[in-house]
GUDREN-577047 format. One record per residue (C-alpha): x, y, z; chain; residue number from 0. Coordinates in steps of 0.2 Angstrom, whole numbers, plus 5000, padded with zeros to 4 digits. Example, Ala and Ser with C-alpha at 12.3 -4.5 7.8 and 13.67 -1.06 7.14 Angstrom:
<rs>
    c1    c2    c3  kette   nr
  5062  4978  5039      A    0
  5068  4995  5036      A    1
</rs>
This chain:
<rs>
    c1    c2    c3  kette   nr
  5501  5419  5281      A    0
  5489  5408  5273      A    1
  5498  5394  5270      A    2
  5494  5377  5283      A    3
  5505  5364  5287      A    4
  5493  5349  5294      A    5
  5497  5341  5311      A    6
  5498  5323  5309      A    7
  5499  5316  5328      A    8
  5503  5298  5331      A    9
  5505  5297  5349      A   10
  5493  5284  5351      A   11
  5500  5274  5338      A   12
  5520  5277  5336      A   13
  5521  5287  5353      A   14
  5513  5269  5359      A   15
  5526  5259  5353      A   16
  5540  5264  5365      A   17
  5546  5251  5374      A   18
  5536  5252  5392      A   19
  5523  5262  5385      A   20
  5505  5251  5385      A   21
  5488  5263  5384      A   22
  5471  5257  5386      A   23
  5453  5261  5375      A   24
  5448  5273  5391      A   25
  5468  5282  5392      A   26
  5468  5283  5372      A   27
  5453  5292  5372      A   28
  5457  5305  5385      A   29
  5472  5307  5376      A   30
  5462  5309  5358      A   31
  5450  5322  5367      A   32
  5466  5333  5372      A   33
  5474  5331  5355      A   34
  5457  5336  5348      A   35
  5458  5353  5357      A   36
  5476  5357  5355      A   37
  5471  5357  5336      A   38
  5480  5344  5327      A   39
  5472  5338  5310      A   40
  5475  5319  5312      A   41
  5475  5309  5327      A   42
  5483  5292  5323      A   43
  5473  5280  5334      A   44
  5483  5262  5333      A   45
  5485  5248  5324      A   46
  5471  5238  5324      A   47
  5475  5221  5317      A   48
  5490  5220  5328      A   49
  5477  5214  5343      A   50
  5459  5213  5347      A   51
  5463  5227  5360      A   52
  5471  5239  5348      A   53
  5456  5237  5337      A   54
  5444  5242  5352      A   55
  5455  5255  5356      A   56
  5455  5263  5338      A   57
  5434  5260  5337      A   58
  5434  5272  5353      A   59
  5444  5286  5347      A   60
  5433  5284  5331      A   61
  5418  5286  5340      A   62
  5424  5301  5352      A   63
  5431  5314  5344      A   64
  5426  5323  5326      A   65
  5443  5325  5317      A   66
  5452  5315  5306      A   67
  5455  5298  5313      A   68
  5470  5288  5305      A   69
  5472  5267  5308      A   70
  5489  5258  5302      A   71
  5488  5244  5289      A   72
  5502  5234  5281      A   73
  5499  5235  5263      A   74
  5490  5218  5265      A   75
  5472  5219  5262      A   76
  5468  5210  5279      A   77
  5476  5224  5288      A   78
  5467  5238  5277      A   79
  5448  5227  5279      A   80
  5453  5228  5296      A   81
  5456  5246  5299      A   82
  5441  5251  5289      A   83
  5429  5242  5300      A   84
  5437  5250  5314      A   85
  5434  5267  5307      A   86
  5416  5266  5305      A   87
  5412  5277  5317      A   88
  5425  5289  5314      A   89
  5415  5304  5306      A   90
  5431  5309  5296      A   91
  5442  5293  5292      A   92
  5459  5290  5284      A   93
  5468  5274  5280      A   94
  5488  5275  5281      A   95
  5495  5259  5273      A   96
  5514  5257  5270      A   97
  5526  5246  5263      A   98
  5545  5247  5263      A   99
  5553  5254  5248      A  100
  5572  5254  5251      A  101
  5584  5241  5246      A  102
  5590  5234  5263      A  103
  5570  5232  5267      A  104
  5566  5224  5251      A  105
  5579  5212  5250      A  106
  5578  5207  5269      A  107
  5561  5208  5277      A  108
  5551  5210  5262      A  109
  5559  5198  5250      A  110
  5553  5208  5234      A  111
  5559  5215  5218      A  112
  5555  5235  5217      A  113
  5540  5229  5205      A  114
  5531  5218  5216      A  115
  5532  5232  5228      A  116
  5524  5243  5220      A  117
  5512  5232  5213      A  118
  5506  5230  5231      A  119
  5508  5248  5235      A  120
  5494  5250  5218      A  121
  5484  5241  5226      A  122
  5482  5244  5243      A  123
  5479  5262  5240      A  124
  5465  5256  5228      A  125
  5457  5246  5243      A  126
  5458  5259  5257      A  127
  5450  5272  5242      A  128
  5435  5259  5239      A  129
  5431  5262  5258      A  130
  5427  5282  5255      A  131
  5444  5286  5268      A  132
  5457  5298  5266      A  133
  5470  5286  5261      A  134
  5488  5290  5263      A  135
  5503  5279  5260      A  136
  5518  5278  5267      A  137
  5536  5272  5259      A  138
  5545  5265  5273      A  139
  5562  5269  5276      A  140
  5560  5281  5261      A  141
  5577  5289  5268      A  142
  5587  5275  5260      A  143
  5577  5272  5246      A  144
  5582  5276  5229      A  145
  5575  5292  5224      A  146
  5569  5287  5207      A  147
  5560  5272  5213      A  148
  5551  5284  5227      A  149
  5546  5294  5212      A  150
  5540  5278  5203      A  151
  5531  5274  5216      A  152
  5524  5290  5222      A  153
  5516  5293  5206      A  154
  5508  5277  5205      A  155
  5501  5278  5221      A  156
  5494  5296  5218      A  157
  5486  5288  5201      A  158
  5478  5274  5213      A  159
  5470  5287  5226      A  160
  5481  5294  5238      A  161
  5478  5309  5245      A  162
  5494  5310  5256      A  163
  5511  5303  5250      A  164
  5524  5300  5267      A  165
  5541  5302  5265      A  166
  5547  5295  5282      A  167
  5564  5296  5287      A  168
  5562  5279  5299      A  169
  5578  5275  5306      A  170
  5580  5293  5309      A  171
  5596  5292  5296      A  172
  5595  5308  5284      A  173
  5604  5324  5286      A  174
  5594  5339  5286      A  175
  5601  5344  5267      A  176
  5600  5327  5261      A  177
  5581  5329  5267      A  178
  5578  5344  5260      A  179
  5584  5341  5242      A  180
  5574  5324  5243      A  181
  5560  5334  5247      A  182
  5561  5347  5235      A  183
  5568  5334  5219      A  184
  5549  5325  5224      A  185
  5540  5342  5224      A  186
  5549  5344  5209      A  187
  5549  5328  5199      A  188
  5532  5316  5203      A  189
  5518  5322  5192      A  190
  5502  5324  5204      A  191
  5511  5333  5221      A  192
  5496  5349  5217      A  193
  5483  5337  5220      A  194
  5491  5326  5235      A  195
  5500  5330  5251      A  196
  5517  5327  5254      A  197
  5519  5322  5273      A  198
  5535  5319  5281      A  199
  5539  5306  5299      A  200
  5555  5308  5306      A  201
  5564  5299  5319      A  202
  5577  5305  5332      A  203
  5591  5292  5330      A  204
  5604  5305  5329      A  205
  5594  5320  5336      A  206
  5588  5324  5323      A  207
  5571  5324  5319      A  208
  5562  5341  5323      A  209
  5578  5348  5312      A  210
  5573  5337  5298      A  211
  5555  5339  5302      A  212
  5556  5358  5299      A  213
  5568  5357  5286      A  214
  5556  5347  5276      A  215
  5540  5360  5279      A  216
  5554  5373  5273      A  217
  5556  5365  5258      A  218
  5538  5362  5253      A  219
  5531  5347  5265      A  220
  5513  5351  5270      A  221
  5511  5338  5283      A  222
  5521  5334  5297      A  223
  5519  5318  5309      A  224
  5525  5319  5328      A  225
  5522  5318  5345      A  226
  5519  5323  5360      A  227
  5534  5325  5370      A  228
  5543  5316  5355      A  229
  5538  5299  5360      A  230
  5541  5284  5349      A  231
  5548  5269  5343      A  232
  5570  5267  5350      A  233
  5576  5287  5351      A  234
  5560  5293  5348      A  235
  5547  5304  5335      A  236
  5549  5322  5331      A  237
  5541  5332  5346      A  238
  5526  5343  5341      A  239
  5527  5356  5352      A  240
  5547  5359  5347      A  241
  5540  5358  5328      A  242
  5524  5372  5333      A  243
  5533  5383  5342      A  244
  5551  5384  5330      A  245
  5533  5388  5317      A  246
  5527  5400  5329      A  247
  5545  5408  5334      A  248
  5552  5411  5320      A  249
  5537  5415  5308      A  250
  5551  5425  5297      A  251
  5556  5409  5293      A  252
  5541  5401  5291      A  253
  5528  5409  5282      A  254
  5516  5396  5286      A  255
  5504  5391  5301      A  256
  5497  5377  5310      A  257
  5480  5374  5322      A  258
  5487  5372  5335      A  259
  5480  5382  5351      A  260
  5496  5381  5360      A  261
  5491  5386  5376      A  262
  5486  5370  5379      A  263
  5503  5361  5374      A  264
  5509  5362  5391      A  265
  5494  5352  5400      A  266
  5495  5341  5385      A  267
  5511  5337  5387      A  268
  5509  5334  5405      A  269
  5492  5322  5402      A  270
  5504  5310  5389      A  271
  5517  5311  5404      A  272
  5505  5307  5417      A  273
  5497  5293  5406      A  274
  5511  5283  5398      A  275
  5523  5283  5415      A  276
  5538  5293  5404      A  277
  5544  5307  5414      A  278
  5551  5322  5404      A  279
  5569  5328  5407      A  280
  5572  5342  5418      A  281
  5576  5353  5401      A  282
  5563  5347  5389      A  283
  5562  5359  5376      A  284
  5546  5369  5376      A  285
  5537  5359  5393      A  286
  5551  5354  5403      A  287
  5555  5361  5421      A  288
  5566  5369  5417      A  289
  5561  5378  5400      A  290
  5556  5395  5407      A  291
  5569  5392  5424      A  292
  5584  5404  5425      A  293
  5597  5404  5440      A  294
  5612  5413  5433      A  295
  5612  5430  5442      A  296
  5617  5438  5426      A  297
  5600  5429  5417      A  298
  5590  5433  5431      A  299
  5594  5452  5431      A  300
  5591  5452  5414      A  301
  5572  5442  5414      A  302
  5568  5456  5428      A  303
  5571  5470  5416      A  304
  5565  5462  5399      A  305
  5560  5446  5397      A  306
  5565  5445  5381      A  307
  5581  5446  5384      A  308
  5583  5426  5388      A  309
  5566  5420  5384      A  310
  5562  5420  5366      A  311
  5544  5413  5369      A  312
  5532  5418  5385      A  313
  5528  5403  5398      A  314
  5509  5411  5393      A  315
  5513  5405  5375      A  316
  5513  5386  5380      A  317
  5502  5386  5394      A  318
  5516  5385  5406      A  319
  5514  5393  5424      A  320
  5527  5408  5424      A  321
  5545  5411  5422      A  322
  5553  5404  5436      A  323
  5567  5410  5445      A  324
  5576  5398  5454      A  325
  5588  5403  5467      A  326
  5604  5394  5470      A  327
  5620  5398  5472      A  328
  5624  5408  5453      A  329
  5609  5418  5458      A  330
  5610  5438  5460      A  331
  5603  5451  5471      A  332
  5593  5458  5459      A  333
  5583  5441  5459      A  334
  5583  5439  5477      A  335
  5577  5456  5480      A  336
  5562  5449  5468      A  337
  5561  5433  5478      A  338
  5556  5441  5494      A  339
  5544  5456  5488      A  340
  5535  5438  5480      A  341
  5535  5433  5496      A  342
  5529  5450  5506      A  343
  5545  5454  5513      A  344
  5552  5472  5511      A  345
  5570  5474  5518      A  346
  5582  5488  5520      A  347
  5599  5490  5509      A  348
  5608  5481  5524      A  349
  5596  5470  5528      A  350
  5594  5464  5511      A  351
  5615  5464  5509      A  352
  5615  5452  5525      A  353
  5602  5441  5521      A  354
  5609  5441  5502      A  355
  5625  5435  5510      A  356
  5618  5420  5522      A  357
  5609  5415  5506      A  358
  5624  5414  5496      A  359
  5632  5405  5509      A  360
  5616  5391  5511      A  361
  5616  5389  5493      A  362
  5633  5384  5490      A  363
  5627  5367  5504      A  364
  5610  5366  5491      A  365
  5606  5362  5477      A  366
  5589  5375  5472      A  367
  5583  5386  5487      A  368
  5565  5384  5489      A  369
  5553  5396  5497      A  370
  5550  5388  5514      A  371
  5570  5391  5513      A  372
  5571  5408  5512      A  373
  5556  5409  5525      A  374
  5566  5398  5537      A  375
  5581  5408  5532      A  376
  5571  5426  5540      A  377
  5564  5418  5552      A  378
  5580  5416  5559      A  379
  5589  5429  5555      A  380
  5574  5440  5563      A  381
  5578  5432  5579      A  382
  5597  5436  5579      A  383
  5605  5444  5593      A  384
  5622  5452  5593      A  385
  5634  5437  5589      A  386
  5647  5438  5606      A  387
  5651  5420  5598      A  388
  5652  5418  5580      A  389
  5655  5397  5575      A  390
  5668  5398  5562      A  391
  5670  5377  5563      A  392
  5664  5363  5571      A  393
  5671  5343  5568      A  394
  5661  5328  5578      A  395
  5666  5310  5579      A  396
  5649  5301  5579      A  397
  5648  5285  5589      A  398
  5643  5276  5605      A  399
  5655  5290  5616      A  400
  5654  5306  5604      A  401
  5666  5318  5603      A  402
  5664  5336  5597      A  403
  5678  5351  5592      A  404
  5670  5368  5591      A  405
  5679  5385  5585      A  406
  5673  5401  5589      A  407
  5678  5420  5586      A  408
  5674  5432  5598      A  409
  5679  5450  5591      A  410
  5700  5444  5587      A  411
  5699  5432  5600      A  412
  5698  5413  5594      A  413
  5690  5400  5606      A  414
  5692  5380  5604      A  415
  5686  5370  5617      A  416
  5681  5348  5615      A  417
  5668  5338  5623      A  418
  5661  5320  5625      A  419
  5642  5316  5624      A  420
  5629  5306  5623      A  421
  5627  5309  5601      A  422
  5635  5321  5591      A  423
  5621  5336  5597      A  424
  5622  5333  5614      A  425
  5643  5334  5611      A  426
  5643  5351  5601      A  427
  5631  5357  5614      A  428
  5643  5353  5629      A  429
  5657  5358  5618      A  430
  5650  5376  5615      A  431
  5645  5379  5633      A  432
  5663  5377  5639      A  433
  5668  5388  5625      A  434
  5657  5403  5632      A  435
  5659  5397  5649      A  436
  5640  5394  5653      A  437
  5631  5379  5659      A  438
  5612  5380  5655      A  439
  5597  5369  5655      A  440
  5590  5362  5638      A  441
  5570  5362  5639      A  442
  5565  5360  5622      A  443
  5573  5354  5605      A  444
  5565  5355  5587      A  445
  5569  5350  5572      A  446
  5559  5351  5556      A  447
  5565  5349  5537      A  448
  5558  5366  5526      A  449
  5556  5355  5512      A  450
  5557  5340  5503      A  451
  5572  5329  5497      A  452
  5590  5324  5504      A  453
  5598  5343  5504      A  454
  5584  5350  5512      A  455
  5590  5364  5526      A  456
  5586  5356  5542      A  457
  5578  5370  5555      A  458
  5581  5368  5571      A  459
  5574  5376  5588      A  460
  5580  5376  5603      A  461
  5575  5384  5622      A  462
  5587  5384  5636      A  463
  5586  5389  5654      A  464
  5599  5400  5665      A  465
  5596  5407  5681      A  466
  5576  5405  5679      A  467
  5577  5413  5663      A  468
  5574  5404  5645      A  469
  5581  5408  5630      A  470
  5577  5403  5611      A  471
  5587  5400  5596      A  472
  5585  5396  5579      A  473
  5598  5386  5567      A  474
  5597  5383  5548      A  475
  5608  5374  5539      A  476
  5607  5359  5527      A  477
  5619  5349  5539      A  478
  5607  5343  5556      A  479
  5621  5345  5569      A  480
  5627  5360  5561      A  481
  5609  5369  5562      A  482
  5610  5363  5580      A  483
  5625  5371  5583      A  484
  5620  5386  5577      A  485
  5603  5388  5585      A  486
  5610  5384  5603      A  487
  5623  5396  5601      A  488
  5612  5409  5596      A  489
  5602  5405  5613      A  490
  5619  5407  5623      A  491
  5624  5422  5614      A  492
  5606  5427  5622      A  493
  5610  5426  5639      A  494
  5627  5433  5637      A  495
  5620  5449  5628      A  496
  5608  5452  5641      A  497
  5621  5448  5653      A  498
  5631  5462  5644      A  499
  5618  5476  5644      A  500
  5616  5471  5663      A  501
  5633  5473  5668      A  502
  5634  5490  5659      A  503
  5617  5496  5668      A  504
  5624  5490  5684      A  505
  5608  5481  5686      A  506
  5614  5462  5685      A  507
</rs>
């Protein structure tokens, strides 16, 4: 496999431009410096005549890392003087002028005819070369362009000095075929391609840039422009990591390679995050959450046999943690098994079965079960006495005076009983002690959230006294009053247990 394709990043110039996004000299460097070790060929620094700040900005990336640093220009020779002085420093330099080569552009924004166009295209290129750069030009909106003209153009501007030829798809308009026939009739038609590079940019206006991003490296492309996390101008850039893993993944596809140490694409991804204040979605490709995440039982069971069997890349591949099995309520023994030998837990068959059950039936209230849940969740089942009382329903009317309605079972026998009290626990608690026909003392009532965010299990701990005795009880539930329920009952079902053995020992 010893064909490249080159890595062109423009997070710091493109990525910059989505709307919110505003990076200083220091972030853009910590940036560069992580894009230098990932492995991409180009970093794309800025624009520097657009501000006295981005020109700063694209002196310091110069000065800091030793790959190839690119600066914008306008094919406008203040632009391209501009860039050149900001990439003295830069041990390995490349100009990237552009001018718009479609119709709509030249006729609306540009107000030129296709000759003056290319005339300025001419000699922009031969400006940036004068400097000793890699020069590479870009046709803006090349998508829409007429492909004859592109050609026209193309092969002039190789004549001038260009060592890469872009052919960006800038309002993200092309369909993959349409891309790739474009690409090959270039390859194909403009006389200087073996000694240039074509490169392609693609936007994500209709979701489909890293399609046409790959489409084009298929079809002969030997540079790609994206970046990280897909960040860009509107709907976004072709995402790089999606582009170098699809490379990686399907290599019987793709016969060709890339630098990239791709490792390091998921603390990457997390630094561009951290630093330009966009959060990735939950199912990012790649470096979202939820990339290596599986809850379905029947995924779960199949991850624990083979990971191959739902992961077609390993979390190691990209630098992510670990293949993470989130338990909710699609989840299966096999991954709750799993989840407490990770946890140092070993459990009989019918332990496991009633644990699997209370878990299934906390995790139809919740959203994902963390661990502190499923520790909460033994902690109280290791404290359980045999249920006299099971609570089967409970309804409170919260309010200055409230009231409670609790229903029990105990063995076929239903119990119902109401109360009055000072709040909705104090209420079920008066409720339940006329159900099972005890009064008792409360001394102590606890309640602690077992983790973060609004459908965290509320744990709840409760000691009572009866007859100079104290009892505990432990409730979980992601409802407060109903883990309150729970945990007093299990206190009362205590007393009446031991009250049970006593009676039949004739020692009460």
């Amino acid at each position: 496999m010893g064909k490249k394709v080159e890595i062109f990043d423009t997070t710091l110039r493109d990525g910059e431009q989505s709307p919110g996004i505003n990076l200083n000299a220091k972030e853009k460097v910590e940036i560069a410096k992580a894009l230098e070790k990932l492995g991409v060929d180009t970093i794309e620094a800025g624009f520097p005549v657009a501000s006295p700040g981005d020109f700063q900005a694209v002196m310091a990336v110069a000065s800091e890392v030793s790959c190839q640093v690119a600066a914008l220009a306008r094919a406008v020779p203040k632009d391209i003087e501009v860039a050149i002085e900001a990439l003295r420093p830069a041990k390995k330099p490349v100009i990237h002028t552009f001018i718009a080569s479609s119709p709509i552009h030249m006729e609306h924004k540009l107000h030129l005819l296709p000759d003056a166009v290319l005339k300025k295209a001419v000699d922009s290129v031969t400006l940036a070369k004068s400097s000793g750069a890699r020069v590479e030009f870009s046709a803006e909106d090349a998508t829409r362009s007429d492909w004859h003209f592109l050609k026209e153009l193309s092969e002039a501007v190789i004549e001038a000095g260009a060592d890469v030829v872009n052919i960006p798809d800038t309002v993200g308009y092309t369909m993959p075929w349409e891309y790739e026939e474009l690409i090959k009739f270039l390859l194909c038609e403009v006389k200087g391609f073996e000694r240039a590079i074509l490169s392609v940019h693609c936007h994500n206006d209709l979701g489909l840039a890293v399609a046409n991003s790959l489409t084009a490296i298929k079809a002969g492309a030997r540079q790609v422009e994206c970046t990280i996390n897909g960040i860009g101008e509107r709907a976004g850039n072709a995402s790089l990591e999606e582009i170098v893993m699809a490379i990686n993944v399907r290599k019987d596809q793709y016969q060709i390679k890339t630098d990239i140490v791709t490792q390091k694409l998921y603390q990457t991804s997390r630094l561009v995050s951290s630093l330009t204040g966009y959060p990735l979605a939950q199912n990012k490709a790649i470096v979202g959450e939820n990339a290596f995440s599986h809850e379905s039982g029947i995924h779960q069971d199949g991850v624990l046999k083979e990971k191959s069997t739902y992961e077609i890349m390993t979390p190691e591949s990209v630098g992510y943690p670990k293949t993470n099995l989130v338990l909710g309520k699609h989840s299966g023994r096999h991954a709750f098994k799993q989840k407490l030998q990770e946890l140092g837990y070993s459990l009989s068959e019918a332990e496991l079965e009633k644990m699997f059950s209370r878990f299934i039936e906390l995790a139809d209230c919740k959203k994902t079960v963390a661990d502190k849940d499923i520790e909460a969740l033994l902690s109280t089942q290791a404290s359980q006495v045999p249920a006299m009382y099971g609570l089967i329903d409970m309804q409170v009317l919260s309010g200055n005076d409230a009231m409670a309605l609790v229903k029990l079972k105990r063995a076929d026998e239903i119990v119902k009983e109401a109360a009055a009290g000072d709040g909705a626990v104090d209420a079920v608690y008066k409720a339940l002690e006329r159900a099972v026909g005890l009064e008792v003392e409360l001394l102590e009532y606890q309640l602690q959230s077992t983790t973060g965010g609004s459908d965290s299990f509320a744990e709840v701990m409760v000691r009572i006294r009866y007859n100079e005795k104290t009892y505990l009880g432990r409730g979980l539930h992601n409802d407060v009053v109903r883990a309150s329920a729970e945990g007093y009952l299990q206190a009362l079902n205590r007393i009446l247990s031991e009250r049970s053995e006593c009676i039949g020992q004739d020692s009460c």
